[in-house]
C-alpha angles and dihedrals in degrees: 000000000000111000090217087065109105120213114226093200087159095092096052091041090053084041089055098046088059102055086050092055090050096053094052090054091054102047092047120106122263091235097026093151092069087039080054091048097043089050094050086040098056085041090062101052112116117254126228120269092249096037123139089276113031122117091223092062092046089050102054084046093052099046084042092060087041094052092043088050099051086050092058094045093050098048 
């Protein structure tokens, strides 16, 4: 290769888009804008107080290692 041959790589790259877009299309639902509407509406719900996340929860396991620690160091 010549290193005075330029490579027009704009064409493949605007090819390839397409068929990306294509195949999103394809694999998108009929009705996607209630599937949209359902996935933000069950993020939205609400957790538990004591669900995977929740400070609460953090807090109550961190207070309970420290509790426990300061057991073992007192006794």
């Amino acid at each position: 290769m010549n290193s005075d041959d330029i490579i027009d790589i704009r064409g493949r790259i605007r090819a390839h888009g397409a068929r990306q877009l294509t195949l999103a299309r394809l694999a998108a639902p009929t009705d996607w804008e209630s599937e949209l509407r359902m996935a933000l509406q069950e993020q939205r719900v609400r957790p538990s107080i004591f669900a995977q996340g929740s400070d609460l929860r953090l807090f109550a396991e961190s207070f309970a290692i420290f509790f426990t620690a300061a057991m073992l160091f007192l006794l």
